[in-house]
C-alpha positions in Angstrom: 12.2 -42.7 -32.3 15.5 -43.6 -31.3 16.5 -46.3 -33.5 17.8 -45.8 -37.0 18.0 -47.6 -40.5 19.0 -51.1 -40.2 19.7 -51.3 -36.5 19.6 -54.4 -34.4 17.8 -54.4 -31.0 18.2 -58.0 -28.8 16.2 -58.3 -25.7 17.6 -60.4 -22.8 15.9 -61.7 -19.3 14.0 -64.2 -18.0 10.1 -65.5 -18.7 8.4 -62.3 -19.0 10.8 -61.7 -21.8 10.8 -65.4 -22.9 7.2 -66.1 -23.4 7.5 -68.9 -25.5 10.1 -67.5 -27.9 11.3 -70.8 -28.0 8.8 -72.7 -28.6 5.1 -72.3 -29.1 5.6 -68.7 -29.7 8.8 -68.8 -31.3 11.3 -66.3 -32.7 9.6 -63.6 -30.8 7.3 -64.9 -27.4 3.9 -63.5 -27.1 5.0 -61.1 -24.5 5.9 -57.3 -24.2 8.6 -58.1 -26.2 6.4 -59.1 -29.2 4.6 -56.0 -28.5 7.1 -53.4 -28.8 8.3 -54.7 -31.9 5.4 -55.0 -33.5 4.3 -51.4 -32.5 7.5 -50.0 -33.7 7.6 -52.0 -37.2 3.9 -50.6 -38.0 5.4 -46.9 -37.3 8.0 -47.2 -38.8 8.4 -50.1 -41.4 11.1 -47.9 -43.4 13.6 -48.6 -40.8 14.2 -52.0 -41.5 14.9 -52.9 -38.0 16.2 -56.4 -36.5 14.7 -57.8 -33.3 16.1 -60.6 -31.2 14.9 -62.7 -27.9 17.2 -64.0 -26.0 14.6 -64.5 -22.9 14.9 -67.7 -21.2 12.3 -68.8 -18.3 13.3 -69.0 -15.0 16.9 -66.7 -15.3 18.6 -64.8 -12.9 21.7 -62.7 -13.1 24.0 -65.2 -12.6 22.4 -67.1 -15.5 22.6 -64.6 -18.2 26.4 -64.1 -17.1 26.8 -67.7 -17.5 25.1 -67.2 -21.8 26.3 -63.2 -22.3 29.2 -64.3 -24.7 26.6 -66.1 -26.9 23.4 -64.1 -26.3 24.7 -60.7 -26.4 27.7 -60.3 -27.2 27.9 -63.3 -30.6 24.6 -61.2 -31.7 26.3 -57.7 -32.1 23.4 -55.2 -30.9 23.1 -52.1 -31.9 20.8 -51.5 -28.5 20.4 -53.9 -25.8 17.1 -54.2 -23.9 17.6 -56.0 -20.5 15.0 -56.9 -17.9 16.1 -59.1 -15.2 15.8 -59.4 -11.1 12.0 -60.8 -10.4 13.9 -64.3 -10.2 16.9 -63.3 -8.1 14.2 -62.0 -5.8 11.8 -64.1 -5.9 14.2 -67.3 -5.1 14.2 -65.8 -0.7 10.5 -66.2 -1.0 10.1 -69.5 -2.6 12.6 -71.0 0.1 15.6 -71.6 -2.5 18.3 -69.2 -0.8 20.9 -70.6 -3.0 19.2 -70.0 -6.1 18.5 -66.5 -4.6 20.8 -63.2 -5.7 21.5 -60.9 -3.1 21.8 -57.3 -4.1 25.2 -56.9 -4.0 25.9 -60.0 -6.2 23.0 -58.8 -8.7 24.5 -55.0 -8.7 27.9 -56.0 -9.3 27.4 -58.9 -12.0 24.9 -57.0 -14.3 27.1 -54.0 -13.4 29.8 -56.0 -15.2 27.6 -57.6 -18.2 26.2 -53.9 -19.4 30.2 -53.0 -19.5 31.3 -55.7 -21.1 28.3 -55.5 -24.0 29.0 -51.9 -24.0 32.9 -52.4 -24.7 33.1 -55.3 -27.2 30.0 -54.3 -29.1 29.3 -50.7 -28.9 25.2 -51.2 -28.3 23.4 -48.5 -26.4 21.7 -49.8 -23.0 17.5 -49.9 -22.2 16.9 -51.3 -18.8 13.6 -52.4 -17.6 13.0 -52.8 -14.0 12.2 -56.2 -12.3 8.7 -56.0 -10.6 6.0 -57.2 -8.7 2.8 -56.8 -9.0 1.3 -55.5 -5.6 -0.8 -53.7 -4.2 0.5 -53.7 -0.4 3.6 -51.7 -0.8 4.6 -52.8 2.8 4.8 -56.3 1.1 8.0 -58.0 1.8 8.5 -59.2 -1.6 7.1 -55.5 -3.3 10.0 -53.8 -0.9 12.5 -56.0 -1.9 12.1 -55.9 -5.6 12.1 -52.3 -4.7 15.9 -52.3 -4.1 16.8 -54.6 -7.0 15.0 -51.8 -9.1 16.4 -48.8 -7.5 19.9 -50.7 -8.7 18.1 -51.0 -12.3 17.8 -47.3 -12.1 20.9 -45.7 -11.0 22.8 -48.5 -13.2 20.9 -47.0 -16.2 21.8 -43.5 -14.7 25.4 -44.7 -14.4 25.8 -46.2 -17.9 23.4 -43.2 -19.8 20.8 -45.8 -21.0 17.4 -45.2 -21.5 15.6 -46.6 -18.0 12.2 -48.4 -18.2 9.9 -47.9 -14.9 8.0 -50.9 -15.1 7.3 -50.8 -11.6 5.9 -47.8 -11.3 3.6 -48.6 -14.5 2.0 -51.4 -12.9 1.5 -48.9 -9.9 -0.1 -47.1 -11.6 -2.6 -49.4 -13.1 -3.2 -50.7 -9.8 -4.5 -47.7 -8.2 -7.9 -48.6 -9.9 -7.6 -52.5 -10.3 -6.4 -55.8 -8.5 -2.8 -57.7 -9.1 -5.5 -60.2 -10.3 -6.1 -58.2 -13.5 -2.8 -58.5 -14.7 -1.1 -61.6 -13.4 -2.2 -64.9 -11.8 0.9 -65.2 -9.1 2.1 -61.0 -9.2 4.6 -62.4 -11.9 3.7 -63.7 -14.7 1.2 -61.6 -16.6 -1.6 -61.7 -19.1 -1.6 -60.1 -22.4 -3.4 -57.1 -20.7 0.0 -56.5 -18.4 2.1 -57.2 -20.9 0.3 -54.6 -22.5 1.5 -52.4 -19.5 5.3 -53.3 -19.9 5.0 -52.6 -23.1 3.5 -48.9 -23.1 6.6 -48.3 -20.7 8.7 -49.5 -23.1 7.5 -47.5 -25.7 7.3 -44.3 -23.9 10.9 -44.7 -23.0 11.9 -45.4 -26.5 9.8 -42.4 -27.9 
């Protein structure tokens, strides 16, 4: 287990983090999120751990630069989990270019908001990849998310944080199943593939 006694852990992104942490669901969404903490507070109740969301639907990069003071920084982590990209992706293939990242953009600004959490609190880093859940690896949208994952991974390489394949976990489901099973639209998944993102998680984290 990597956390210790009285540690805070905030997790940041967009809906698959969110999942009604605001609302219906609220502090904590009813989504991988949820998941991991709950698995971790019924090993290890003596820890006394914190947990933060600080998902919010429909993000990108550009909107989590625009909330890091007050999301990340303001909530002094001791480790910060972030999961972020399927939007700045998925933007080219709903026709919204503008609201679209392009890699270089994405690379460079979350390359920016991991230093400056890093620097002005101290946390140490977990970063989940963006996904998509899809069978057809010659899929333009599964090779694309590709590259915004690749960044995911050599940023976590870069920075010595603990690096969450969630990509390749849904791959792996998927050799025996349909994107169905897991997600109406390849996005958004049930409980069942939040399950998935979860178990990555928690095999990261030990």
């Amino acid at each position: 287990m990597i956390f210790e006694q009285g540690q805070r852990i905030v997790f940041i992104g967009d809906s698959i983090t969110d999942c009604g942490r605001r609302d219906s669901a609220a502090p904590y969404g009813d989504g991988y999120m949820s998941l991991v903490r709950a698995f971790v507070t019924a090993a290890r109740p003596d820890l006394g751990l914190s947990w933060a969301n600080r998902g919010v639907s429909g993000d990108t990069v550009r909107d989590l630069a625009a909330r890091w003071q007050a999301d990340v920084v303001d909530e002094r982590p001791d480790w910060l989990s972030v999961k972020i990209g399927i939007n700045d992706v998925w933007r080219f293939f709903e026709n919204q270019p503008d609201a679209a990242v392009p890699l270089d953009e994405y690379t460079a600004t979350l390359r920016t908001l991991l230093a400056t959490a890093v620097e002005r609190t101290g946390c140490r880093l977990i970063l989940a990849d963006p996904y998509l859940i899809e069978s057809d690896h010659d899929d333009p949208q599964y090779a694309m998310t590709g590259d915004y994952a690749a960044t995911v991974a050599a940023l976590a390489e870069e920075f010595g944080a603990l690096h969450v394949p969630v990509q390749a976990a849904f791959d792996r489901v998927l050799t025996s199943t349909r994107p169905a099973d897991w997600a109406h639209d390849r996005i958004h998944p049930n409980l069942a593939g939040h399950a998935v993102i979860a178990r990555a998680f928690l095999d990261a984290i030990g």
